[in-house]
TITOR-185024 format. One record per residue: x, y, z of N, C-alpha, C in turn; residue in three letters. Coordinates in pm, whole numbers, plus 50000, padded with zeros to 5 digits. Layout:
! residues N
XYZXYZXYZALA ...
! end
This chain:
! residues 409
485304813950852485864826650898485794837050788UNK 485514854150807485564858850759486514865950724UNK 487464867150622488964868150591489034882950577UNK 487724890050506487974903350501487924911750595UNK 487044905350695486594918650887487904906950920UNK 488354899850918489284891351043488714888751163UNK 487654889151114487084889651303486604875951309UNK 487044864651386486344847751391484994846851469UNK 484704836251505483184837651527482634841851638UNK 483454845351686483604850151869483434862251885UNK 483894870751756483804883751787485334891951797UNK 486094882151847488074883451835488454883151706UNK 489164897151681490244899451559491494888351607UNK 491424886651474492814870151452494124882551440UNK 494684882851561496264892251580497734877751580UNK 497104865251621498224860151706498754859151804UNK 498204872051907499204874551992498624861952141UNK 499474861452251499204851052350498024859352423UNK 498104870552419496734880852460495624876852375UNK 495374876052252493914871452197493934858752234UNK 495114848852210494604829952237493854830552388UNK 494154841852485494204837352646492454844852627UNK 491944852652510490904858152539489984846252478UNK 490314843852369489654833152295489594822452404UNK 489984817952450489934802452540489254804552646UNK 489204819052702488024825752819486894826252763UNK 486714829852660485584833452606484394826852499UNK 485184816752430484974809552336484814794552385UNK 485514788652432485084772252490485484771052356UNK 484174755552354484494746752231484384753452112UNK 483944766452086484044775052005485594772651898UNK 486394776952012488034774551984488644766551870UNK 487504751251829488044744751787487544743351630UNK 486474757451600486544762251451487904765751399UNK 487784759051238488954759651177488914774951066UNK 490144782251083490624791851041491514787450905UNK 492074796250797492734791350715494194785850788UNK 494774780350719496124775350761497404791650796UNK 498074788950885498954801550888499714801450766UNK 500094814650717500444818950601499684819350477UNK 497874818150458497494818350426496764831250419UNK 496594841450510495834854450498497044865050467UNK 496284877550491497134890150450497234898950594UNK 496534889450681496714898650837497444892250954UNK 498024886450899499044880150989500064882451039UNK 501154883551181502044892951222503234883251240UNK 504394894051168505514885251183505934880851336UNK 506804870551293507174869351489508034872251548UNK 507844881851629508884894051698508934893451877UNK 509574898551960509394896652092507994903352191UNK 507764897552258506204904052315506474916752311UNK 506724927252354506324944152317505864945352183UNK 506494941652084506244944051974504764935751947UNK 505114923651987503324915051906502364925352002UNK 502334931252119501464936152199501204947452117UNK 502304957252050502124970251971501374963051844UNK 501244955951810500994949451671499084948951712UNK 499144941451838497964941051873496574950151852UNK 497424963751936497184973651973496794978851844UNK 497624981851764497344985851613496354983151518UNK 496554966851509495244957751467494044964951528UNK 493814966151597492874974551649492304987951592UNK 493464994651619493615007051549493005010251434UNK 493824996651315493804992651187492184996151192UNK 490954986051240489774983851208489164993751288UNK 489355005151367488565015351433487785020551335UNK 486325019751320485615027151249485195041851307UNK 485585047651238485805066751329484025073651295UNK 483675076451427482255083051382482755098251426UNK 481695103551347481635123251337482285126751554UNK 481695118851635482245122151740483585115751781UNK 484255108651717485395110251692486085117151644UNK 485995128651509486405134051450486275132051330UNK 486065124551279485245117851152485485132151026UNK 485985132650963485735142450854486275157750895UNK 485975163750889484525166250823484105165150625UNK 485395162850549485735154150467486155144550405UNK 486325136650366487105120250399486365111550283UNK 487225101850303486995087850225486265074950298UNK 486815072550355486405065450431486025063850599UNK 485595055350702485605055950817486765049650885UNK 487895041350811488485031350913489725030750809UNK 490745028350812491955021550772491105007150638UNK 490484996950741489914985650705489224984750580UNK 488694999050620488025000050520488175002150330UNK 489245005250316490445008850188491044995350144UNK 491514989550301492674982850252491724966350331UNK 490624961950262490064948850315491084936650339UNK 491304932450483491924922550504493904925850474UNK 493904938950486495524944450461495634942150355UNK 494934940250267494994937850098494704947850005UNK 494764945249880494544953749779493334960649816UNK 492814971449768491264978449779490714970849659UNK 489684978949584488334973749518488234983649451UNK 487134982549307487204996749201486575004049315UNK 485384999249419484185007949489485125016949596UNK 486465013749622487375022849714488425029149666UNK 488065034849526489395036249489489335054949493UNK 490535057049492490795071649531490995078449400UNK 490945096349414491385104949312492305110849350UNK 493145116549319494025125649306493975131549239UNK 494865148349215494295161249135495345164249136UNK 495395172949044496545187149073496095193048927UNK 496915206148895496425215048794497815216748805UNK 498165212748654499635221848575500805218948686UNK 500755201848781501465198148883501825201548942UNK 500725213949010500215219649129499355210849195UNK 499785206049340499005198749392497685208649439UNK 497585216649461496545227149490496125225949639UNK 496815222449751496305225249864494915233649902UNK 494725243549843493775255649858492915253549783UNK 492675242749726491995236949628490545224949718UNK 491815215449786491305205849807492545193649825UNK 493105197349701494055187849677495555183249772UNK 496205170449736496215167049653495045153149623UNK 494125152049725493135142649735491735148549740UNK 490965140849641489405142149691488955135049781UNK 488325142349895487225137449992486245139349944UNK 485565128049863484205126149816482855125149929UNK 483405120450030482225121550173482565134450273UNK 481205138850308481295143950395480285141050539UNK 480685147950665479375149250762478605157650777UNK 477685156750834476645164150801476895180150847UNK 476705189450782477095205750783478525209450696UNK 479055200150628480075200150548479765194250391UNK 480575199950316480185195350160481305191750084UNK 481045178350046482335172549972482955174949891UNK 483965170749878485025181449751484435174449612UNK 484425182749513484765183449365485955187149332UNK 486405181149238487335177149132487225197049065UNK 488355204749085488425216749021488915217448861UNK 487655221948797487955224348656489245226748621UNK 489485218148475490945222048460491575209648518UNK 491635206248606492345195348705492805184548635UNK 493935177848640494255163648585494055157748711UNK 493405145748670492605133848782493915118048745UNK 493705110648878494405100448854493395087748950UNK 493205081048891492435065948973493055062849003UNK 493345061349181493905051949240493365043049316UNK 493695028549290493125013749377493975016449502UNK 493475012449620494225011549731495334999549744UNK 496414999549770497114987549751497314977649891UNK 497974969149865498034959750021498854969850114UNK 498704963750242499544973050319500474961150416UNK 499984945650348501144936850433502784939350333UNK 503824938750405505154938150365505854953250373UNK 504984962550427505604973950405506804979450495UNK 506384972150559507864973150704509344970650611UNK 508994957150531509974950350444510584965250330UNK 509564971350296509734980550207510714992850276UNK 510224993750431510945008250473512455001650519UNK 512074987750507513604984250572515064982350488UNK 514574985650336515904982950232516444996550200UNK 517894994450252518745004950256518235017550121UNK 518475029350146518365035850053519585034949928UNK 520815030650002522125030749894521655017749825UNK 520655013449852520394994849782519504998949669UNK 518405008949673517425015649585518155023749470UNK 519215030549535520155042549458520995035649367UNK 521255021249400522305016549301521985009549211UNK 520175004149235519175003049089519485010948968UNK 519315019949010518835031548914520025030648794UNK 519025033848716520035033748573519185045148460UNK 519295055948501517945068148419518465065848265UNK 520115064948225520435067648118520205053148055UNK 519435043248111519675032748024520865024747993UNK 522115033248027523455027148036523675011947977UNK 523105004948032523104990348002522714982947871UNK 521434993647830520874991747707519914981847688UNK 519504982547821518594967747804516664975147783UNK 516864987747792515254994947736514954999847905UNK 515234997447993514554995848134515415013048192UNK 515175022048243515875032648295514995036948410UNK 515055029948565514385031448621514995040548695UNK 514785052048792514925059948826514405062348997UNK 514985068749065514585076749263513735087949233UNK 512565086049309511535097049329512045106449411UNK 513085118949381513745123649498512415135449587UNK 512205129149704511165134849795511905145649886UNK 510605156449979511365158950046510545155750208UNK 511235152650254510165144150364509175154350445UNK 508715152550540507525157450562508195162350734UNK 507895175150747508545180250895508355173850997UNK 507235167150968507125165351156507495150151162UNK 507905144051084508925131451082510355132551171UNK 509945123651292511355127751375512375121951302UNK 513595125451317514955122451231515405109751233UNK 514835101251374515455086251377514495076651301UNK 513215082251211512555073151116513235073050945UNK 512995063750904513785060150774512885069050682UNK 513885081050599513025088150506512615100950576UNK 513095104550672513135118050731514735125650748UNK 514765136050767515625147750781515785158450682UNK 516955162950666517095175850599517005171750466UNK 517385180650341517195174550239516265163950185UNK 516395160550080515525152050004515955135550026UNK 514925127550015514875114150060514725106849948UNK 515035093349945513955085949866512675080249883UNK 512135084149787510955080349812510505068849768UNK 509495058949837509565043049826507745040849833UNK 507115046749882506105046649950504815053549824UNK 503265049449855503055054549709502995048649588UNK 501925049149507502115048249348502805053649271UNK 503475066149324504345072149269505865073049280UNK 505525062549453506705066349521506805080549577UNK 506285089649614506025104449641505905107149757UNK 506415091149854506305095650021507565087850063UNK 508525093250154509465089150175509945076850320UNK 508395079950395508465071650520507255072250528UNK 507235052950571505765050550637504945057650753UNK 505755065250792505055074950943504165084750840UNK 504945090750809504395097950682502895093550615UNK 503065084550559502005074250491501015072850552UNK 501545066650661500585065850782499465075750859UNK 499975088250877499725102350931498925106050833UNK 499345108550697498985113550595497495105350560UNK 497825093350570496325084750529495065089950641UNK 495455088650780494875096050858493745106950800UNK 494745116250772493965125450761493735129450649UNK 493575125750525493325121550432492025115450379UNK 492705106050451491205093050381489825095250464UNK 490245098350607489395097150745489345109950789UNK 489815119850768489605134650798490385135050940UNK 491035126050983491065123951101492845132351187UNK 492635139451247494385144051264494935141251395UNK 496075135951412496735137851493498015144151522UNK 498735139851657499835150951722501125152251601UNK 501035144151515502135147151381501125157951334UNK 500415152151272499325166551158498085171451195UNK 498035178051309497055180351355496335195951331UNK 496295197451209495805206151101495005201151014UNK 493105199650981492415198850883492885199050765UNK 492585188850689492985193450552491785189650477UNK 491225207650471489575214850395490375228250349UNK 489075230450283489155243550205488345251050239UNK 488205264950187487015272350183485445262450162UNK 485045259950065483995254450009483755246150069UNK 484235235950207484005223950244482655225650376UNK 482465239050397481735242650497482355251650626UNK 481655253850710482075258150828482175252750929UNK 483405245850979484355241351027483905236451169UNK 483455247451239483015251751346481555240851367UNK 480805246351239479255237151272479715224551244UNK 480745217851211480775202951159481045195951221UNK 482715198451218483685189351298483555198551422UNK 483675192751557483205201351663484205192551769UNK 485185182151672486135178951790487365185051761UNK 487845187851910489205194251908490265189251864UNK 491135194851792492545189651713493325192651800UNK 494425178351808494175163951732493475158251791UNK 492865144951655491805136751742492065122551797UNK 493235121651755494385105851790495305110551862UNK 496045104051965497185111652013498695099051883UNK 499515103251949500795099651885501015088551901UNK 500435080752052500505065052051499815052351955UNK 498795062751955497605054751835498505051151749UNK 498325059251656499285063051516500605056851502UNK 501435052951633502975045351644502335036151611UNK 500885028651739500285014151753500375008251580UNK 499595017451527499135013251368500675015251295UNK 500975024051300502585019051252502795009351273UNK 503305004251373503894990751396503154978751334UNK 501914976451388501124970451272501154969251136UNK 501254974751045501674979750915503044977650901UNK 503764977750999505204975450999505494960350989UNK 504604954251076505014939251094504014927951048UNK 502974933050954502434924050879503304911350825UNK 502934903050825503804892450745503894889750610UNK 504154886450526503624881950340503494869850371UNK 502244865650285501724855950300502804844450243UNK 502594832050228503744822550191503294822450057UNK 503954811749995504334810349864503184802049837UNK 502674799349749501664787949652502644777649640UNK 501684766749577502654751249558503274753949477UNK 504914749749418505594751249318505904741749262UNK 504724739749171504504728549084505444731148931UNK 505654720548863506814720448699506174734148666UNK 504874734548619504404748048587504604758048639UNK 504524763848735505434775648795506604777148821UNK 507714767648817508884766248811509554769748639UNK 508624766248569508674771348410508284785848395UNK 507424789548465507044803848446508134814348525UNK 508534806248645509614817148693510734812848589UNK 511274805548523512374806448404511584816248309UNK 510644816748266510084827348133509734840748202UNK 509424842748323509344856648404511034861948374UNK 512054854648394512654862948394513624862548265UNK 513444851048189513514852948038512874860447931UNK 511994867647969511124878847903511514892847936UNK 511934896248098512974903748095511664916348250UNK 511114904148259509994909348413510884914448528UNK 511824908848567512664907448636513914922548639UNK 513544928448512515034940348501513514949848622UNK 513164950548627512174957848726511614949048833UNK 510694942048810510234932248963511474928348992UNK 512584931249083513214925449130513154912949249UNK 513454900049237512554891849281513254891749454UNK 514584897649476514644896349661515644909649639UNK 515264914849766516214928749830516364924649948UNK 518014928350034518124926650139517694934950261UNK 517564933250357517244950350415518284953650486UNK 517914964050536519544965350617519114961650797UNK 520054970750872519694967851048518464974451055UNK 518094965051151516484968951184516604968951346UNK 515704977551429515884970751553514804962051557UNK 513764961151529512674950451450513294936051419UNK 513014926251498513824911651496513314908251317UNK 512464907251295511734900551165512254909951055UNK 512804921751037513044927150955514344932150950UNK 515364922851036516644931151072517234916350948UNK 517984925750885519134921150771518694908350713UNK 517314906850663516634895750616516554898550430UNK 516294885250374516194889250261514224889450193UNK 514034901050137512504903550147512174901849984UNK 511844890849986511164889849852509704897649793UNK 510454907349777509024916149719508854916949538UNK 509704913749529509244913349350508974931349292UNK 510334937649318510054953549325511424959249316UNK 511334968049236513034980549257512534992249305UNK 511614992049377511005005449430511235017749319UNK 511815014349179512035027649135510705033149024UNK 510825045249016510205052048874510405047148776UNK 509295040848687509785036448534508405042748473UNK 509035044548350507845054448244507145037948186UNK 506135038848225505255024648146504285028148034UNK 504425043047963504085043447831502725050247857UNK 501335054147770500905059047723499435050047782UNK 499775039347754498405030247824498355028747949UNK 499435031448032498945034448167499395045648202UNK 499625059248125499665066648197498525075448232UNK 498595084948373497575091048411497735107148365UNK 498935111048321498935124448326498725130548368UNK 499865126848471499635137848643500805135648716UNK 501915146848676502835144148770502615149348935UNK 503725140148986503665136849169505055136949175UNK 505035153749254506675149849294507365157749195UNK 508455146849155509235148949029508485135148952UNK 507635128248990507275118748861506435124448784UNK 506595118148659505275123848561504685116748564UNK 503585119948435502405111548391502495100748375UNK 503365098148297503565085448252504445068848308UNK 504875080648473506135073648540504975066648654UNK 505465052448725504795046548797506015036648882UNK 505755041549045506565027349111506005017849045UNK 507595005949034507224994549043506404984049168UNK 505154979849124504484975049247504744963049301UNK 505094960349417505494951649453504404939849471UNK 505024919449380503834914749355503884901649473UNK 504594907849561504574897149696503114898149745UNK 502514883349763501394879749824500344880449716UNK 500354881449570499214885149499498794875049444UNK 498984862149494497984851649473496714849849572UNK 496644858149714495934858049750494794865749769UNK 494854878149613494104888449613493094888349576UNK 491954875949529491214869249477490634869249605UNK 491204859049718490874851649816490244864349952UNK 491414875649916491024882350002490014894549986UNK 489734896049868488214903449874486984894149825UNK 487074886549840485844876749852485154874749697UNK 486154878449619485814880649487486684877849357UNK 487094886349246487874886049157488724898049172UNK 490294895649188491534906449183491164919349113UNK 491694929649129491584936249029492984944748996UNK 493584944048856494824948748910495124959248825UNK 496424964348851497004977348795497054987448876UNK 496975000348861496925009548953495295015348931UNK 494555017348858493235017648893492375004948867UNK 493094991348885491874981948880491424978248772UNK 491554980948671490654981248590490534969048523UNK 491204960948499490944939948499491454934648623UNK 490564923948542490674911348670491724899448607UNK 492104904248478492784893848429494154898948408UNK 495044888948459496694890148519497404894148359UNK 496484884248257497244884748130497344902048075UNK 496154902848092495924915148012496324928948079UNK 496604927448206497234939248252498904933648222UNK 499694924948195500584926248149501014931547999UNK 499584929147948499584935147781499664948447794UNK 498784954647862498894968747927500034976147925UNK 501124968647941502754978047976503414980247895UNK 503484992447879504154998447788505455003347814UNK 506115017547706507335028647764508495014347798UNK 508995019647929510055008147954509684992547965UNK 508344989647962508354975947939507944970247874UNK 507714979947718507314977447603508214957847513UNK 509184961447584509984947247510509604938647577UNK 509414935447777509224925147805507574918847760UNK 506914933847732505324930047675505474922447542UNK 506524926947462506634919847330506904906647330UNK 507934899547428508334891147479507024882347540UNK 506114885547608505064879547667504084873647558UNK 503904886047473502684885547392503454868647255UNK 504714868547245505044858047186505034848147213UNK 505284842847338504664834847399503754824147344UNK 504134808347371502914799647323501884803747440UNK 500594793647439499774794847497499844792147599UNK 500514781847628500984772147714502174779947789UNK 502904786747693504104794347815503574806847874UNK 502534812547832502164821847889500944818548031UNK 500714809848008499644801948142500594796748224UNK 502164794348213503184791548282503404805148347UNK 503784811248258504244828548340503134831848456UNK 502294829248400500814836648486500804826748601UNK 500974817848559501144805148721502354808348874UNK 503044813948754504094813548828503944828348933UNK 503624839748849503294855548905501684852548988UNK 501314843549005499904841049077500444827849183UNK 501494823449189502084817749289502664828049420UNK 503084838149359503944846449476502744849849607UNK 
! end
């Protein structure tokens, strides 16, 4: 099976639902009785919720892998053609998908282009450049299983992290991306209304609700708009509008866009790796090194009407907050109220299977840039300059423990 399309040999995307088994068994025969990885083994797998929901999940999955052509609406600037395409197998992206971001003097520059480059265009349109002057930021696309888990932890649970002054004294002063949500977010989604939100969503944390995220990637990555944002986002220089894109806005209606919500909503995290003496030693030195004052290893969520995500405890290995990680990873480019140097903590639920799921070698950090777990922990600086000091002391042997243990989750 191919783990990154999800699609088995039949031609059927692997959803779960009693709608694909009833298509598969029509369609497939002895086909059926090819073996797939074990459940809890991929990154596209759907939690288990009551039929409307696995049917919306379905529906989405779908959604998820729509490859959008120019008569769809396609562009007329963009990144990519599909959701799928960014995020292979609901997983991390790849250096070959990784995004820019811009701004000038933390001006996102709308009128620019910004705050994203669309490096592709269709044909009668011309792709954006990067405007002189501009601070640039590499961004890897990240997983998109567990994020439901993410919109579902109370905001007073995020707010009572925070410690900006250090108070405690332990070096760590992680901090709320205070956002302000995005208008056309109706009021009963988490991370919408008046005033400013927290923001959870993001490398920066700089989006306050997955609808948001969602909408925004839309039209963004895929040029693509719908009944939330159904406004182009081009510039002058991108061409004339008229000769390009020649479909009428919007080009999704609002059901689509819920479908793929929900999807994205109810991904599952993959299960745990074996927890052998060696990773049982590394989770004692993960959080004896002091990994842990930031990866927080479980958050509760609050009420959900979502069965799988109502008042569960979500091991994401994350405080959703702002922490300054120093000089070696910073991009120098504030988002929001974050700066250069400030970065969500990324959540490291499911990242033993990030190897598995691009058919290749991980690549990690926020632009990718190793494949090796050790050395992007050497990487961290600013507030996690001590637990790096802490790592780097380490015998040889306890540090192939730590790494066992953070490649178990």
């Amino acid at each position: 099976m191919n783990v990154i399309n999800r699609r088995d040999r039949c031609g059927f995307r692997r959803t779960g639902t009693v709608l694909t088994l009833v298509l598969l068994l029509s369609s497939c025969g002895d086909k059926l009785l090819t073996h797939g990885p074990p459940a809890g083994e991929t990154t596209a797998e759907p939690m288990e919720n009551p039929l409307p929901i696995m049917a919306a999940f379905a529906r989405g999955d779908e959604g998820f892998a729509r490859i959008f052509k120019v008569s769809d609406g396609l562009g007329p600037t963009f990144n990519q053609p599909s959701c799928e395409t960014c995020h292979p197998g609901d997983g991390r992206g790849t250096p070959q998908t990784t995004l820019i971001r811009f701004s000038i003097n933390g001006d996102l520059v709308p009128q620019l282009g910004g705050p994203q480059l669309q490096d592709k265009s269709i044909p009668g349109a011309v792709p954006e450049t990067v405007p002189e002057g501009a601070e640039i930021s590499v961004r890897m696309p990240p997983p998109v299983f567990g994020r439901g888990l993410m919109e579902a932890i109370p905001a007073e649970t995020i707010i009572a992290l925070e410690d900006p002054d250090d108070a405690d004294g332990d070096g760590i002063s992680g901090r709320v991306n205070w956002v302000q949500p995005a208008g056309f977010v109706p009021a009963e989604f988490v991370g919408a209304g008046p005033g400013l939100a927290v923001g959870r969503f993001g490398l920066k944390a700089n989006i306050s609700s997955l609808l948001q995220q969602v909408v925004g990637a839309y039209r963004e990555d895929m040029g693509i708009t719908s009944d939330f944002l159904p406004v182009e986002a081009i510039h002058s220089d991108a061409g004339d509008l008229a000769l390009s894109d020649r479909v009428a806005d919007p080009e999704i209606p609002a059901h689509e866009v819920l479908d793929v919500l929900m999807y994205v909503r109810t991904l599952a995290v993959p299960n745990r790796g074996e927890i052998t003496p060696e990773v049982q030693n590394g989770e004692r030195l993960f959080e004896q090194v002091g990994c842990t004052g930031c990866h927080i290893p479980t958050l509760k969520t609050g009420p959900s009407p979502i069965p799988s995500l109502d008042q569960v405890d979500a091991h994401m290995y994350s405080d959703l907050l702002l922490h300054d990680m120093g000089p070696g990873l910073a991009d120098n480019r504030a988002d929001g109220s974050a700066d250069g140097y400030e970065w969500r903590t990324p959540p490291l639920m499911g990242i033993r299977l990030a190897p598995d799921n691009l058919g290749g070698p991980a690549h990690y950090l926020h632009d990718g840039r190793t494949s090796d777990l050790g050395e992007a922990i050497l990487e961290h600086g600013g507030e996690a300059q001590g637990s790096r000091d802490r790592y780097q002391a380490l015998s040889t042997d306890e540090q192939n423990a730590l790494l066992a243990f953070v490649l178990s989750l």
